[in-house]
DRENPA-3360 file (N, C-alpha, C; in nm, 2 decimals, always signed):
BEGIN
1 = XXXXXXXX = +1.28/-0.29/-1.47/+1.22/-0.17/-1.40/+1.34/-0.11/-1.32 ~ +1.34/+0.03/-1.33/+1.50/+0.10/-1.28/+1.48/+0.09/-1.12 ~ +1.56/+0.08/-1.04/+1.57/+0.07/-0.85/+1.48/+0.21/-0.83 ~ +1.42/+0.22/-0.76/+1.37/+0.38/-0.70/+1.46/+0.42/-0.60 ~ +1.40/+0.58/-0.66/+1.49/+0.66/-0.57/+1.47/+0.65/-0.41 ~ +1.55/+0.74/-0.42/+1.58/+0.76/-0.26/+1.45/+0.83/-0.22 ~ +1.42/+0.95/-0.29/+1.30/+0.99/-0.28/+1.19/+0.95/-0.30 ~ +1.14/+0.83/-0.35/+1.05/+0.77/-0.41/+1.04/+0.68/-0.29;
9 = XXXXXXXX = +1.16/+0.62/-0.22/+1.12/+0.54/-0.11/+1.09/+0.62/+0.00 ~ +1.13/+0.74/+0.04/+1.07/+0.80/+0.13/+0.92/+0.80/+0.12 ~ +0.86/+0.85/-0.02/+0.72/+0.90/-0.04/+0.65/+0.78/+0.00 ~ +0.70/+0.63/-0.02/+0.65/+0.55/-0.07/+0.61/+0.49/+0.11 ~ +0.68/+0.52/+0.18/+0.73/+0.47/+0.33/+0.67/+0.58/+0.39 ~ +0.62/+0.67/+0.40/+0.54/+0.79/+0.42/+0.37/+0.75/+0.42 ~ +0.37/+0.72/+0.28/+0.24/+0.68/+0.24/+0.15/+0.57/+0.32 ~ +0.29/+0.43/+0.35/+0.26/+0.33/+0.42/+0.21/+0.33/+0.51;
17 = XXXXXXXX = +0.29/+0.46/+0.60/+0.27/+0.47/+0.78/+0.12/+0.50/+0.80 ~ +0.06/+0.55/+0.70/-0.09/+0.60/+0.70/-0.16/+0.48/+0.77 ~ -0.16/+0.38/+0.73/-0.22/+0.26/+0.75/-0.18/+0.14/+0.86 ~ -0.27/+0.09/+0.89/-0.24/-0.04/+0.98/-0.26/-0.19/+0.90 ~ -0.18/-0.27/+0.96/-0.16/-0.36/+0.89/-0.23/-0.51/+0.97 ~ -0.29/-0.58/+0.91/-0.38/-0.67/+0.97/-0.38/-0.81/+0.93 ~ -0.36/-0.89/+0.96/-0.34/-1.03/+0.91/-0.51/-1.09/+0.92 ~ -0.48/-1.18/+0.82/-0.64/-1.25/+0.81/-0.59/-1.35/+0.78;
25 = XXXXXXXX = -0.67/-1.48/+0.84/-0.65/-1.63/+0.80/-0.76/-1.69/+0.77 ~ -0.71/-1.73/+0.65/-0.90/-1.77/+0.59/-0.85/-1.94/+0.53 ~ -0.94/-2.03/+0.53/-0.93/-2.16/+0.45/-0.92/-2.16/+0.31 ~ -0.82/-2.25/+0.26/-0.83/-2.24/+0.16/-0.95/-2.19/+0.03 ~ -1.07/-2.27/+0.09/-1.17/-2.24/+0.01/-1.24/-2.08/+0.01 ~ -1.23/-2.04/+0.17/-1.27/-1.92/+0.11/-1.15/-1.83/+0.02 ~ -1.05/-1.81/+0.03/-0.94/-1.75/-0.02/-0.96/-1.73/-0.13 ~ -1.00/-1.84/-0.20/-1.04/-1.87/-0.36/-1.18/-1.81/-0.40;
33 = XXXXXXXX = -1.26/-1.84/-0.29/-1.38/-1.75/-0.33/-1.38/-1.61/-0.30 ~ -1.28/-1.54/-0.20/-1.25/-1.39/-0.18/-1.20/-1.35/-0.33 ~ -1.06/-1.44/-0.37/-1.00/-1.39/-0.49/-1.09/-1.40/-0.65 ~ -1.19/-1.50/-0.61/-1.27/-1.49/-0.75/-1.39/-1.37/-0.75 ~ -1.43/-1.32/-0.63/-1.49/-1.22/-0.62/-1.47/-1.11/-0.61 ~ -1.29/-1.05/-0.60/-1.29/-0.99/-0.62/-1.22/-0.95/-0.78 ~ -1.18/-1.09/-0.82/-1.12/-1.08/-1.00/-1.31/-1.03/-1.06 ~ -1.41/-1.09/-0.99/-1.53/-1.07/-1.05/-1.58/-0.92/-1.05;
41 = XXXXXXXX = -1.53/-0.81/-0.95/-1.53/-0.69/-0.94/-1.43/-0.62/-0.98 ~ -1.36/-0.61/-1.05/-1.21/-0.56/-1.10/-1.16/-0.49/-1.01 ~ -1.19/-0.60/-0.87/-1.07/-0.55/-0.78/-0.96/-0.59/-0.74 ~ -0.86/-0.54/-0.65/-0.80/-0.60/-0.54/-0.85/-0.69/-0.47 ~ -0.76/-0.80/-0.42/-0.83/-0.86/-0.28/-0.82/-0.74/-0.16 ~ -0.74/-0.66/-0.16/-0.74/-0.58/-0.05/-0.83/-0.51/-0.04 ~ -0.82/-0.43/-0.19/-0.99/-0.33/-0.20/-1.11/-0.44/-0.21 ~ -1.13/-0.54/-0.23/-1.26/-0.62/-0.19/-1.29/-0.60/-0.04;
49 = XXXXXXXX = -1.16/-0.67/+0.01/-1.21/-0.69/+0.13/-1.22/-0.58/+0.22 ~ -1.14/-0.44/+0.21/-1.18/-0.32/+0.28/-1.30/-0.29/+0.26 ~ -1.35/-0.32/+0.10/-1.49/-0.22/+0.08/-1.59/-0.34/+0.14 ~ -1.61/-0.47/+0.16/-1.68/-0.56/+0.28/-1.68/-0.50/+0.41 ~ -1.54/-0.49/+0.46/-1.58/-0.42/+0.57/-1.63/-0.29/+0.61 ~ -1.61/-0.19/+0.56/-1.63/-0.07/+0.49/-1.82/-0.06/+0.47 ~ -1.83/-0.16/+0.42/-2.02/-0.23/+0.45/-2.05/-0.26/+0.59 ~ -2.01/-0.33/+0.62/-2.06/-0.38/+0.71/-2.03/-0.28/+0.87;
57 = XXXXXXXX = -1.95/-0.19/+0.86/-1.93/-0.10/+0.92/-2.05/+0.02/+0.92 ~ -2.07/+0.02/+0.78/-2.24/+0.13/+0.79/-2.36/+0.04/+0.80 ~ -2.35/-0.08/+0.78/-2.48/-0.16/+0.80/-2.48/-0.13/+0.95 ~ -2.38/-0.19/+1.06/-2.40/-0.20/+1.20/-2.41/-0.07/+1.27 ~ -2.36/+0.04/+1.20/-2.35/+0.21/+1.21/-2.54/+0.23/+1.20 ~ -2.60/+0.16/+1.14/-2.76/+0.26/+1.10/-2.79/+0.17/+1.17 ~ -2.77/+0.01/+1.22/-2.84/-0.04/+1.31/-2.90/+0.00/+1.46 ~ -2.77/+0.07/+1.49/-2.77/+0.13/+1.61/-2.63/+0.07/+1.69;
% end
């Protein structure tokens, strides 16, 4: 795979800043059950776990 450009790392480091970055510490065993649930959704672990919280953000939103 060729180095990226100079421009490509700008875009790419642009794109990044959008976002915040969050660490999560989970047991081994869930880890394994996160990553089989989300290989079981053809997701990401990232997009798994954003669209979990992403739920649970409109469940507690219509709770009140």
């Amino acid at each position: 795979m060729p180095e990226k450009s100079e421009a490509q790392k700008r875009a790419q480091k642009s794109y990044m800043e959008k976002f915040a970055r969050v660490e999560l510490r989970l047991d081994p065993d869930q880890r394994d059950q996160v990553k089989a649930c989300a290989a079981a959704a053809g997701l990401s672990v990232n997009a798994w776990i954003s669209q979990a919280i992403e739920e649970k953000l409109q469940k507690d939103s219509a709770e009140g």
